[in-house]
N, CA, C and O atoms as a Maestro MAE file, in Angstrom:
{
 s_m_m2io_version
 :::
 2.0.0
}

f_m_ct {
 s_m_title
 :::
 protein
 m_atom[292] {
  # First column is atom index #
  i_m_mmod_type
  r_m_x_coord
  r_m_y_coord
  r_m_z_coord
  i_m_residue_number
  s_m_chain_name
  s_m_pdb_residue_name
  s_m_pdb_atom_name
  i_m_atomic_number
  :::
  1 25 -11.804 9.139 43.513 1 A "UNK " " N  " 7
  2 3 -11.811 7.934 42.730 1 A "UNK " " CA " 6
  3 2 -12.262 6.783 43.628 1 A "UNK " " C  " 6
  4 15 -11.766 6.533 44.727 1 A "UNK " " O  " 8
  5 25 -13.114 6.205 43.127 2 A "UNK " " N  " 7
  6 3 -13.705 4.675 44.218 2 A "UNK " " CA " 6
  7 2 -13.102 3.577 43.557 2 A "UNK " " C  " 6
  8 15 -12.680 3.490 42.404 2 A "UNK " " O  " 8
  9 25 -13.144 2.424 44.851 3 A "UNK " " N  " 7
  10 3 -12.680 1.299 44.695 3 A "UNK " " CA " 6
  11 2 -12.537 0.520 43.392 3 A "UNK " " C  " 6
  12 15 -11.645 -0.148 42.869 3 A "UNK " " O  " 8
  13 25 -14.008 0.945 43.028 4 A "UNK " " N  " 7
  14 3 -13.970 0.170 41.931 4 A "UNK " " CA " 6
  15 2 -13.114 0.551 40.411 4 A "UNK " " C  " 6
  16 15 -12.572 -0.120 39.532 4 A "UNK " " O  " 8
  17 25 -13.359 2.130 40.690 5 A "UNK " " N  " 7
  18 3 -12.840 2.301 39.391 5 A "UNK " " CA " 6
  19 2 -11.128 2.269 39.689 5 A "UNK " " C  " 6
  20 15 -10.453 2.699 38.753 5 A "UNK " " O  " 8
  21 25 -10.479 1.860 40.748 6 A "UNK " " N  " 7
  22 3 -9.251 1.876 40.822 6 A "UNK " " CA " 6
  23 2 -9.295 0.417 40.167 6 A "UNK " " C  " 6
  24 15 -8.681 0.282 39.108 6 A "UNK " " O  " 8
  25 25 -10.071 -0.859 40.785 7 A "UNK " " N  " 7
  26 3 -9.910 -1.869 40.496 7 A "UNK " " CA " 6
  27 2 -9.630 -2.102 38.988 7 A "UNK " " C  " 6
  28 15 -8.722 -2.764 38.484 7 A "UNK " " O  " 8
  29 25 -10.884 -1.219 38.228 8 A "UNK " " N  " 7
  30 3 -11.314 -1.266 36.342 8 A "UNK " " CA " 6
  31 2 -9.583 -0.831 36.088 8 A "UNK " " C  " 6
  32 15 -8.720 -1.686 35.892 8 A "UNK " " O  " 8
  33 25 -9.370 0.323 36.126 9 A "UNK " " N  " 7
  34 3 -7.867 0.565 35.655 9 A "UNK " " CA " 6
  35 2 -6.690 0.038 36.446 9 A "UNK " " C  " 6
  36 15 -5.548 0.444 36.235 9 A "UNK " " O  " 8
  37 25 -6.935 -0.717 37.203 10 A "UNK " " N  " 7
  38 3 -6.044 -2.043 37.424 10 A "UNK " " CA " 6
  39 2 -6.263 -3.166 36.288 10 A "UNK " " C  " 6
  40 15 -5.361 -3.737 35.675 10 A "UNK " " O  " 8
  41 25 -7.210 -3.300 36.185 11 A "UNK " " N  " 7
  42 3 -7.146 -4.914 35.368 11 A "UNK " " CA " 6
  43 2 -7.145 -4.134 33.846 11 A "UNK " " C  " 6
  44 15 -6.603 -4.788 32.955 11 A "UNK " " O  " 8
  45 25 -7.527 -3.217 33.582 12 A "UNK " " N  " 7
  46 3 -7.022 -2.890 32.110 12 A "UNK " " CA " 6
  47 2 -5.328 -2.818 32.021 12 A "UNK " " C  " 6
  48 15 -4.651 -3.432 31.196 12 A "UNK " " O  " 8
  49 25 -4.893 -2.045 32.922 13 A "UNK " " N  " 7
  50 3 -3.439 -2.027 32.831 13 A "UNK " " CA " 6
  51 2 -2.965 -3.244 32.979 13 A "UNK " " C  " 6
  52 15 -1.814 -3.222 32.543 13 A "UNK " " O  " 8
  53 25 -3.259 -4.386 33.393 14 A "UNK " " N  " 7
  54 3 -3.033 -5.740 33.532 14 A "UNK " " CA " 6
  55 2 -3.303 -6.213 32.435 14 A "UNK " " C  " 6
  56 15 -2.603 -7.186 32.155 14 A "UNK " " O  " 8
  57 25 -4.161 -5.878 31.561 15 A "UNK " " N  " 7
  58 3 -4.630 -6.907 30.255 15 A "UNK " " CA " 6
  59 2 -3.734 -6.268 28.987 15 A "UNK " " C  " 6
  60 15 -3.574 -6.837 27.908 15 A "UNK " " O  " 8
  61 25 -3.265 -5.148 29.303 16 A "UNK " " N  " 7
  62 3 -2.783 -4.091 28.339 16 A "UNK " " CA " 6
  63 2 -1.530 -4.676 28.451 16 A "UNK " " C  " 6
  64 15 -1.199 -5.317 27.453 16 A "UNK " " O  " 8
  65 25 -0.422 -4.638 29.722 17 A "UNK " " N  " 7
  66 3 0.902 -5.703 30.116 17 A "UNK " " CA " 6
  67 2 0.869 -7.173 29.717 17 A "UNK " " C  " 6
  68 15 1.775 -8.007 29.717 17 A "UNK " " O  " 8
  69 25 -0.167 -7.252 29.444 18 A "UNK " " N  " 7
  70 3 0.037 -8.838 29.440 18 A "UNK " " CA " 6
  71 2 -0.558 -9.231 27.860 18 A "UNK " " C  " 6
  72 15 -0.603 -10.435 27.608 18 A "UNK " " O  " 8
  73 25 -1.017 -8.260 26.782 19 A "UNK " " N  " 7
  74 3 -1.281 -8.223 25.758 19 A "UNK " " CA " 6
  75 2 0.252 -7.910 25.250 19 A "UNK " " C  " 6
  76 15 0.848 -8.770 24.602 19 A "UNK " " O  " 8
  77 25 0.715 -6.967 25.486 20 A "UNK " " N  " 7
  78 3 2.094 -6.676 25.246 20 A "UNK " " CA " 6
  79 2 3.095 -7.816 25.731 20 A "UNK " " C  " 6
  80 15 4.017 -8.069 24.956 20 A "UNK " " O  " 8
  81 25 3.048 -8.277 26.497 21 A "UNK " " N  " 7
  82 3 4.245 -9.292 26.359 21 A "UNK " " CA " 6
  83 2 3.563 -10.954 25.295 21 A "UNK " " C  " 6
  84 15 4.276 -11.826 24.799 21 A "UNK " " O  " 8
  85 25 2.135 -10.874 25.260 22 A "UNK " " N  " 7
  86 3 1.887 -11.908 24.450 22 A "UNK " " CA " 6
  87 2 2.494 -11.684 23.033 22 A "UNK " " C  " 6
  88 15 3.026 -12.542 22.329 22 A "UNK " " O  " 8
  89 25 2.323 -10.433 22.768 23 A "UNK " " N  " 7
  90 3 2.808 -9.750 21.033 23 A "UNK " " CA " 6
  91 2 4.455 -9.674 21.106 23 A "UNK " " C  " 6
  92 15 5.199 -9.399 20.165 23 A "UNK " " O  " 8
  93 25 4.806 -9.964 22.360 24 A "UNK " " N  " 7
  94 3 6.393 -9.724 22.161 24 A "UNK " " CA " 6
  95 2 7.258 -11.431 21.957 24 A "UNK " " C  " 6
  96 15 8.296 -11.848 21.443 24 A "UNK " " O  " 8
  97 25 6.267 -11.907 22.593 25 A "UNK " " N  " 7
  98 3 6.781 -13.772 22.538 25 A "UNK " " CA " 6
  99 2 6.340 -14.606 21.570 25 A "UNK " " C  " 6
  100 15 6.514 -15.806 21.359 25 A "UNK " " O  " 8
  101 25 5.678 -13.666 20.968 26 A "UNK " " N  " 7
  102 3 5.102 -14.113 19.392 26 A "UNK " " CA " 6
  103 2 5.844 -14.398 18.326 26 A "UNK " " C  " 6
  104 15 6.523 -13.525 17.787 26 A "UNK " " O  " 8
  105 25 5.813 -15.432 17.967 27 A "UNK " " N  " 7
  106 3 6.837 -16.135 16.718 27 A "UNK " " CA " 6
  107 2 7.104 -15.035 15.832 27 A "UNK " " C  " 6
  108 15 8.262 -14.654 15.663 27 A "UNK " " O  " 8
  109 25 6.308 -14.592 15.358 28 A "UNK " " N  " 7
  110 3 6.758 -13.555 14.316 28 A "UNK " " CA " 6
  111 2 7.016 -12.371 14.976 28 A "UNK " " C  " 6
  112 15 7.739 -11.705 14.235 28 A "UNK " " O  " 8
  113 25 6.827 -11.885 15.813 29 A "UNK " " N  " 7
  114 3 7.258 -10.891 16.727 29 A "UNK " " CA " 6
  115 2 9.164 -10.955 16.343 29 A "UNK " " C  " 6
  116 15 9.942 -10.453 15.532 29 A "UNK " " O  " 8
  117 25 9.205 -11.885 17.485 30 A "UNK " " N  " 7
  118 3 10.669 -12.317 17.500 30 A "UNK " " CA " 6
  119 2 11.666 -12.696 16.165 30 A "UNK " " C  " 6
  120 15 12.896 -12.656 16.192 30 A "UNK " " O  " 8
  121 25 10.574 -13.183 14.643 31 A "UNK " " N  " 7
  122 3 11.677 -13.356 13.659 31 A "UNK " " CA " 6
  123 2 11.994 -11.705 13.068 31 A "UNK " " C  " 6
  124 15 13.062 -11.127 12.866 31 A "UNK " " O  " 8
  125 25 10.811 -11.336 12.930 32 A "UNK " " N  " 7
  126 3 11.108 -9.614 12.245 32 A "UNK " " CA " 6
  127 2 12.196 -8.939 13.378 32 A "UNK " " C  " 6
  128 15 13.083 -8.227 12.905 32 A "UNK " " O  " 8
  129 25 12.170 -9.078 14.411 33 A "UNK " " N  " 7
  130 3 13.041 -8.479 15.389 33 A "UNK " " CA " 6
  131 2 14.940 -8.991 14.870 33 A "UNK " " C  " 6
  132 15 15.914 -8.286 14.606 33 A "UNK " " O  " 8
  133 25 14.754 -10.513 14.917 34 A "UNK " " N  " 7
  134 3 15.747 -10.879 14.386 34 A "UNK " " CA " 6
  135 2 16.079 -10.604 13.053 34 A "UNK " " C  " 6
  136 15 17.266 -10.310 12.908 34 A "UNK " " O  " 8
  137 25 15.252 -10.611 11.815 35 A "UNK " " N  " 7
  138 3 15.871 -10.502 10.906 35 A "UNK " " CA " 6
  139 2 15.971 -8.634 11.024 35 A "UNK " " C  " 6
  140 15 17.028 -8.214 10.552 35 A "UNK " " O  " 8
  141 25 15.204 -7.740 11.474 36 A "UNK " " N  " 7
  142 3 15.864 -6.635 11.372 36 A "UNK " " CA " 6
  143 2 17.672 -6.582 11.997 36 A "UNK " " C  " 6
  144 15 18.646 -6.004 11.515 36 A "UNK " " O  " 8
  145 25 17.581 -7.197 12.877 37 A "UNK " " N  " 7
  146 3 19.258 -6.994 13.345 37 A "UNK " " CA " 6
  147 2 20.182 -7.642 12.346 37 A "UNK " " C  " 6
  148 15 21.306 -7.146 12.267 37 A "UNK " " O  " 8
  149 25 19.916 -8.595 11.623 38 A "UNK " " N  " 7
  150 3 20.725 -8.806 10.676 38 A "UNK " " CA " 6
  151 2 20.849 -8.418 9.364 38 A "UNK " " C  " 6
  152 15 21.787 -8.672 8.608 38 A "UNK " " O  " 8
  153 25 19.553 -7.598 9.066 39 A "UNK " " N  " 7
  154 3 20.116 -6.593 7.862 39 A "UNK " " CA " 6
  155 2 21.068 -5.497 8.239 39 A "UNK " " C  " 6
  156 15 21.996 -5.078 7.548 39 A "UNK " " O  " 8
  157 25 20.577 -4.945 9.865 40 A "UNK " " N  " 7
  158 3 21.362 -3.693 9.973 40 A "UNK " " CA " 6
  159 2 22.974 -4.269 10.006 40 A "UNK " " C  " 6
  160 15 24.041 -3.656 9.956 40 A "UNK " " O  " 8
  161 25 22.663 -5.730 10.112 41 A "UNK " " N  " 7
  162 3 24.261 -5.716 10.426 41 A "UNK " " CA " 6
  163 2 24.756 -5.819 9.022 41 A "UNK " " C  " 6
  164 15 25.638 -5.029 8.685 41 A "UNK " " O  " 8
  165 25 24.305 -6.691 8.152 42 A "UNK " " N  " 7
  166 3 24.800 -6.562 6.474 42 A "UNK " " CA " 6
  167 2 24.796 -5.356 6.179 42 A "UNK " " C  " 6
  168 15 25.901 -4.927 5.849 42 A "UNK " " O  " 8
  169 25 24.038 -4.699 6.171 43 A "UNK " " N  " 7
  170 3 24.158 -2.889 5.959 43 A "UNK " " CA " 6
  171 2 26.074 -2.515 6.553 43 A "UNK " " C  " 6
  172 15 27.080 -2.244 5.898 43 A "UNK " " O  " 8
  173 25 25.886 -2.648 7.739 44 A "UNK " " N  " 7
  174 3 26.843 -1.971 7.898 44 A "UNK " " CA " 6
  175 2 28.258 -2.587 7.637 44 A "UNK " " C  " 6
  176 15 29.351 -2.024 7.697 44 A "UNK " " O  " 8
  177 25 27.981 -3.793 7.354 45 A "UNK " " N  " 7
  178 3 29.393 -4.383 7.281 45 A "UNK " " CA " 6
  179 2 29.410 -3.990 5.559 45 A "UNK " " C  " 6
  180 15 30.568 -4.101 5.156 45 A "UNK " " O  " 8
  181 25 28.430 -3.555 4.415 46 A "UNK " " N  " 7
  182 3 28.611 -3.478 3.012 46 A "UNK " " CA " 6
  183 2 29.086 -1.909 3.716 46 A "UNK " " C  " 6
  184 15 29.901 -1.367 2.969 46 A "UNK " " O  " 8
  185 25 28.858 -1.297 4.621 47 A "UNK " " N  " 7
  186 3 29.113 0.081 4.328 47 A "UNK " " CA " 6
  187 2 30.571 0.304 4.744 47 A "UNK " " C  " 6
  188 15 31.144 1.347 4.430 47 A "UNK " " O  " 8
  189 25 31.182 -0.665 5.451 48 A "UNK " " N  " 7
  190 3 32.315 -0.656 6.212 48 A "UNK " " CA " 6
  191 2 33.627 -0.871 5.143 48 A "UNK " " C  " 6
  192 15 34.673 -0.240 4.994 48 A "UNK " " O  " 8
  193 25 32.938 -2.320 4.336 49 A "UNK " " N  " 7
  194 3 34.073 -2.566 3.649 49 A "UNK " " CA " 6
  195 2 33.751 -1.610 2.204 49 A "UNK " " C  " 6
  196 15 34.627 -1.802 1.360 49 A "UNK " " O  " 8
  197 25 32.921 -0.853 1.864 50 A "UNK " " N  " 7
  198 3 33.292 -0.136 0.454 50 A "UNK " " CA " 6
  199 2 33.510 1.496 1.441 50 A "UNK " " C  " 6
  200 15 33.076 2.526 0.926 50 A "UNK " " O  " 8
  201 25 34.059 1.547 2.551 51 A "UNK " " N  " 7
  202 3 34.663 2.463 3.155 51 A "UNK " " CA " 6
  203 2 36.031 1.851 3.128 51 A "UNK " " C  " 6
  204 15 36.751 2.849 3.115 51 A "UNK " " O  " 8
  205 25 36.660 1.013 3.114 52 A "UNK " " N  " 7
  206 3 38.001 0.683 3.356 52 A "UNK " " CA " 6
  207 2 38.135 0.582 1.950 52 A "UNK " " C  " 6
  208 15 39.146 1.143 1.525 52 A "UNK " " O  " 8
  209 25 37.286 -0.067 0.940 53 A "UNK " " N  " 7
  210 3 38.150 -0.357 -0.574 53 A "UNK " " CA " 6
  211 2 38.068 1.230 -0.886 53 A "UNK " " C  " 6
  212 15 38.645 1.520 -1.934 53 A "UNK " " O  " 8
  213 25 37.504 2.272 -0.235 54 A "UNK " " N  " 7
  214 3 37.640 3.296 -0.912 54 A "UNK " " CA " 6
  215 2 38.670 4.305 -0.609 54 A "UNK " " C  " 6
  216 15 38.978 5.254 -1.331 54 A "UNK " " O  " 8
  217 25 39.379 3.866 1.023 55 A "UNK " " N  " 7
  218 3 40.226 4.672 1.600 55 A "UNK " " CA " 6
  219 2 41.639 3.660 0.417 55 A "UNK " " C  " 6
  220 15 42.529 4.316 -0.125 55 A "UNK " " O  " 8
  221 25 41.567 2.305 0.256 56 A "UNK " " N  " 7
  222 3 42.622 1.870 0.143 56 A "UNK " " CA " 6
  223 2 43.052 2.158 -1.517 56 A "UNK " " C  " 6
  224 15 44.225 2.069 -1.878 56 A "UNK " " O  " 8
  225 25 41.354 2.700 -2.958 57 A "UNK " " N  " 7
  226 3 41.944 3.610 -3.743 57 A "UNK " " CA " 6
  227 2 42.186 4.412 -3.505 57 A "UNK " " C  " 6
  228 15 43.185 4.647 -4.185 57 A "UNK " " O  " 8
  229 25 41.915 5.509 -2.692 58 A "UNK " " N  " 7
  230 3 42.964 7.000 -2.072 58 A "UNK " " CA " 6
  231 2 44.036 6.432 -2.275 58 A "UNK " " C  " 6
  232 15 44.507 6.380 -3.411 58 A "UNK " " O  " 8
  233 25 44.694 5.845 -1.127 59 A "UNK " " N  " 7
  234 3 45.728 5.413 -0.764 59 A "UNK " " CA " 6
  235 2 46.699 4.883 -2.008 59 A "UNK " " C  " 6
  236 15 47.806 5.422 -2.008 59 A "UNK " " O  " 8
  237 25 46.529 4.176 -2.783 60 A "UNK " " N  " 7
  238 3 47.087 3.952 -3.896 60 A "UNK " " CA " 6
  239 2 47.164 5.180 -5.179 60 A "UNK " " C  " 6
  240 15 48.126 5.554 -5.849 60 A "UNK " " O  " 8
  241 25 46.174 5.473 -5.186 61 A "UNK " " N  " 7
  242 3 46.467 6.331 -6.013 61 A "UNK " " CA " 6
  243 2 47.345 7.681 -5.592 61 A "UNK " " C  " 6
  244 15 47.864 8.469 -6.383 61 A "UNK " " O  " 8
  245 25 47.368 7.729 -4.447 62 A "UNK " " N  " 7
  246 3 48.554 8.860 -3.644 62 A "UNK " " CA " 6
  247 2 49.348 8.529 -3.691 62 A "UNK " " C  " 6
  248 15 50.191 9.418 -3.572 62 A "UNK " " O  " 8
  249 25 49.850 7.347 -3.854 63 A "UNK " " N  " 7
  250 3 51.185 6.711 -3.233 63 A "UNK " " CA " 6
  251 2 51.738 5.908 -5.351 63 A "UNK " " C  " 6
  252 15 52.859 5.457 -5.586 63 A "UNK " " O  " 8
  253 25 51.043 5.954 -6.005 64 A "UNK " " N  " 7
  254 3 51.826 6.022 -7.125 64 A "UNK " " CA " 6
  255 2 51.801 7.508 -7.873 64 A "UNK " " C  " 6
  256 15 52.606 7.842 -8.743 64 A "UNK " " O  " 8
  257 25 50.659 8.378 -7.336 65 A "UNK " " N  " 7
  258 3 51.130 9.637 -7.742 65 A "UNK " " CA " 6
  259 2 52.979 10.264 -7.766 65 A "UNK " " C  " 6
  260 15 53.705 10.640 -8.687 65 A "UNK " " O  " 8
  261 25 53.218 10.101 -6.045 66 A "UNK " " N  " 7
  262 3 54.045 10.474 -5.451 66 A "UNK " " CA " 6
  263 2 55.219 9.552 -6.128 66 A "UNK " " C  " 6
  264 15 56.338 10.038 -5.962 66 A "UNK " " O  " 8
  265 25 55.189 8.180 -6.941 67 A "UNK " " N  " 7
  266 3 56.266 7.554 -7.223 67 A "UNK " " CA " 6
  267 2 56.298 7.891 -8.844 67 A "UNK " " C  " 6
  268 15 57.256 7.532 -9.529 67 A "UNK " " O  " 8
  269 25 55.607 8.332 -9.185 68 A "UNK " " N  " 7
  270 3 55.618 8.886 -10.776 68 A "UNK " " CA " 6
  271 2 57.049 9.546 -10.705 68 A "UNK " " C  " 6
  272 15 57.600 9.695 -9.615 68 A "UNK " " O  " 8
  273 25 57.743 10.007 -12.089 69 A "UNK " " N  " 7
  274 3 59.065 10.891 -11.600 69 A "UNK " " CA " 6
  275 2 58.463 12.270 -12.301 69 A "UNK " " C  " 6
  276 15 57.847 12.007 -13.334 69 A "UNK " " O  " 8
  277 25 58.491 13.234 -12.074 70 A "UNK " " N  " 7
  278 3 58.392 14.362 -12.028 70 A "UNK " " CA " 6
  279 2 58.695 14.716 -13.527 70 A "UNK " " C  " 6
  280 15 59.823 14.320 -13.819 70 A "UNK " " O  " 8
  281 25 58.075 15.313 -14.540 71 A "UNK " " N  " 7
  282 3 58.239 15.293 -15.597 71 A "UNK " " CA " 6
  283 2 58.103 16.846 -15.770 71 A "UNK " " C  " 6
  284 15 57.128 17.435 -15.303 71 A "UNK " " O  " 8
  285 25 59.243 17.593 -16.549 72 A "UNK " " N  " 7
  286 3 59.177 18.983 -17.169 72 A "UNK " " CA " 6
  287 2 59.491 20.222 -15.610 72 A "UNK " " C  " 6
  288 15 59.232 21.409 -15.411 72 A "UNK " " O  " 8
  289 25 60.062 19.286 -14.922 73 A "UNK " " N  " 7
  290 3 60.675 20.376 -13.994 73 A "UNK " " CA " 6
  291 2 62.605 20.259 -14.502 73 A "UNK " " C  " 6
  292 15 63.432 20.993 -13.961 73 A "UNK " " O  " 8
  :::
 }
 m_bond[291] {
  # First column is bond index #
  i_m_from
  i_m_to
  i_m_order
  :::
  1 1 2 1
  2 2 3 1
  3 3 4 2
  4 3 5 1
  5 5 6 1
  6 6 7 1
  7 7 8 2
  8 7 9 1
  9 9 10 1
  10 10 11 1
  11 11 12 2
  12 11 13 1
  13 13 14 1
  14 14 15 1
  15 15 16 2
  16 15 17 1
  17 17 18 1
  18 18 19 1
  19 19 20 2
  20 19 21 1
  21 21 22 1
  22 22 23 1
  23 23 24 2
  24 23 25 1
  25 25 26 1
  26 26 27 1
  27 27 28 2
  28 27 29 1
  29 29 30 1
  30 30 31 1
  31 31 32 2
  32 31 33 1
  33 33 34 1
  34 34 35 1
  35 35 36 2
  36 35 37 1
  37 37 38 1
  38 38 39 1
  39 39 40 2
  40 39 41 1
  41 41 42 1
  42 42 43 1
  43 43 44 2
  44 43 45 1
  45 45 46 1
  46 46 47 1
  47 47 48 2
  48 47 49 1
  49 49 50 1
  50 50 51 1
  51 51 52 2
  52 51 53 1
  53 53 54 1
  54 54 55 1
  55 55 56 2
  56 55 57 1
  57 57 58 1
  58 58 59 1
  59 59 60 2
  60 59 61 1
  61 61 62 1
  62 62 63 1
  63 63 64 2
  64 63 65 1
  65 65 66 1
  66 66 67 1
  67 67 68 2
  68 67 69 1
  69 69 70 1
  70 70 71 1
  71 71 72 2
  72 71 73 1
  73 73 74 1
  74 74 75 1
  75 75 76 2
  76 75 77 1
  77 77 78 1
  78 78 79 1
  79 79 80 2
  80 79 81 1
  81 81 82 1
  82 82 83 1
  83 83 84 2
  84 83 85 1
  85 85 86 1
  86 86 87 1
  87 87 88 2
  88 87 89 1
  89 89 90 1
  90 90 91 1
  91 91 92 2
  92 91 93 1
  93 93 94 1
  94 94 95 1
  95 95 96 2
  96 95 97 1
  97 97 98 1
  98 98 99 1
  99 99 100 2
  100 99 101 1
  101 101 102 1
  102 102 103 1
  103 103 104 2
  104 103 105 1
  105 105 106 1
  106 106 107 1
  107 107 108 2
  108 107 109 1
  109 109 110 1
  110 110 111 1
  111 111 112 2
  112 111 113 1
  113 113 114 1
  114 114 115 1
  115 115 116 2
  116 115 117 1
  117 117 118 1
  118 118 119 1
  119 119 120 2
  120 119 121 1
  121 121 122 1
  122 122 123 1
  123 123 124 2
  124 123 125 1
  125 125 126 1
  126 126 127 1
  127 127 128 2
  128 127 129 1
  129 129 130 1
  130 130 131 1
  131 131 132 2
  132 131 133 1
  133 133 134 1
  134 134 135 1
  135 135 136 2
  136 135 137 1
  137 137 138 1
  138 138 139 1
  139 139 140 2
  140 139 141 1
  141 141 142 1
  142 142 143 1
  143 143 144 2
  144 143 145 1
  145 145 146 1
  146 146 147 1
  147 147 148 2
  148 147 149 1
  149 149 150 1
  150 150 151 1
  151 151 152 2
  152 151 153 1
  153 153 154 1
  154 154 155 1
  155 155 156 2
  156 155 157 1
  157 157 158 1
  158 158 159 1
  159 159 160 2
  160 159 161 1
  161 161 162 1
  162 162 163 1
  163 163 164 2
  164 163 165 1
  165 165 166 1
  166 166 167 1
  167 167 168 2
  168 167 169 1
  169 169 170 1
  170 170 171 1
  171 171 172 2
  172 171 173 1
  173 173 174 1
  174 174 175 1
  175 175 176 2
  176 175 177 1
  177 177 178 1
  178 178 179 1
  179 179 180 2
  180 179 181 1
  181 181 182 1
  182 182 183 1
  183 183 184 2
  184 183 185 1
  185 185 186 1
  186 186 187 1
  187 187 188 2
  188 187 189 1
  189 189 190 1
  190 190 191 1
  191 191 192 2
  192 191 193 1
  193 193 194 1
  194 194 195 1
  195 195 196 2
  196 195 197 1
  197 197 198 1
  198 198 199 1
  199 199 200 2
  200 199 201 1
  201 201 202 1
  202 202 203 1
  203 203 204 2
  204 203 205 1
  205 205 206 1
  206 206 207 1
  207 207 208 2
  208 207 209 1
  209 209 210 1
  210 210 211 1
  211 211 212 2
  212 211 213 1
  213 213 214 1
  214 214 215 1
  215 215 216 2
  216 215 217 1
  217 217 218 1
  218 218 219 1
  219 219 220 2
  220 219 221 1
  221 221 222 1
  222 222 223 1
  223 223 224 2
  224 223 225 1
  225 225 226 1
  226 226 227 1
  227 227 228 2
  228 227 229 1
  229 229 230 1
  230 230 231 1
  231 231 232 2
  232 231 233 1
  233 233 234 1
  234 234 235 1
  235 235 236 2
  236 235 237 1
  237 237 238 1
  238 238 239 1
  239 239 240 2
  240 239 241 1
  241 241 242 1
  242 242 243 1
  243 243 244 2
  244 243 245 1
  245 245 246 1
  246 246 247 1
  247 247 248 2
  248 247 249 1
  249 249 250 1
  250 250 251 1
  251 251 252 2
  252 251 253 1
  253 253 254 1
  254 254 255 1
  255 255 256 2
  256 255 257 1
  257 257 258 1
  258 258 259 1
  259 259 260 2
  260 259 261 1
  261 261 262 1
  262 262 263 1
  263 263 264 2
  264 263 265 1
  265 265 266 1
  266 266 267 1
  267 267 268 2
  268 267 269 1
  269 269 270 1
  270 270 271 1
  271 271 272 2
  272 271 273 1
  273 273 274 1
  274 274 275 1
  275 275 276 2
  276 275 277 1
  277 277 278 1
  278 278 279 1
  279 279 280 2
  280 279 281 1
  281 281 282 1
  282 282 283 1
  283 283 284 2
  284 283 285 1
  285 285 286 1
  286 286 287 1
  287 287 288 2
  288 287 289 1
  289 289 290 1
  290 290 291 1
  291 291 292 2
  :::
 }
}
């Protein structure tokens, strides 16, 4: 490999790094980045709490099963 062509794939890998951080400091770069983290977070907080309203009908409905009185024993 000669000088030069070390030099050529030096400055491509340089324009390629430095294309990539231009697309990363990019206004819209950075809002889609942000608004993806805040759907995943609404996602998971809707998935969290209709996981608890659903443990807490279990839970009720076990717990007036069990207080019913026993009928035909």
């Amino acid at each position: 490999m000669s000088p030069s062509d070390r030099a050529r794939e030096a400055a491509i890998s340089a324009a390629a790094w430095c294309h990539g951080l231009r697309r990363a400091v990019h206004p819209e770069t950075r809002f889609r980045a942000r608004w993806t983290m805040k759907s995943e977070l609404r996602r998971r907080r809707k998935a969290r709490k209709a996981e608890v309203k659903a443990a807490l009908r279990e839970y009720r409905a076990r717990r007036d099963q069990e207080a019913l009185p026993e009928v035909g024993r």
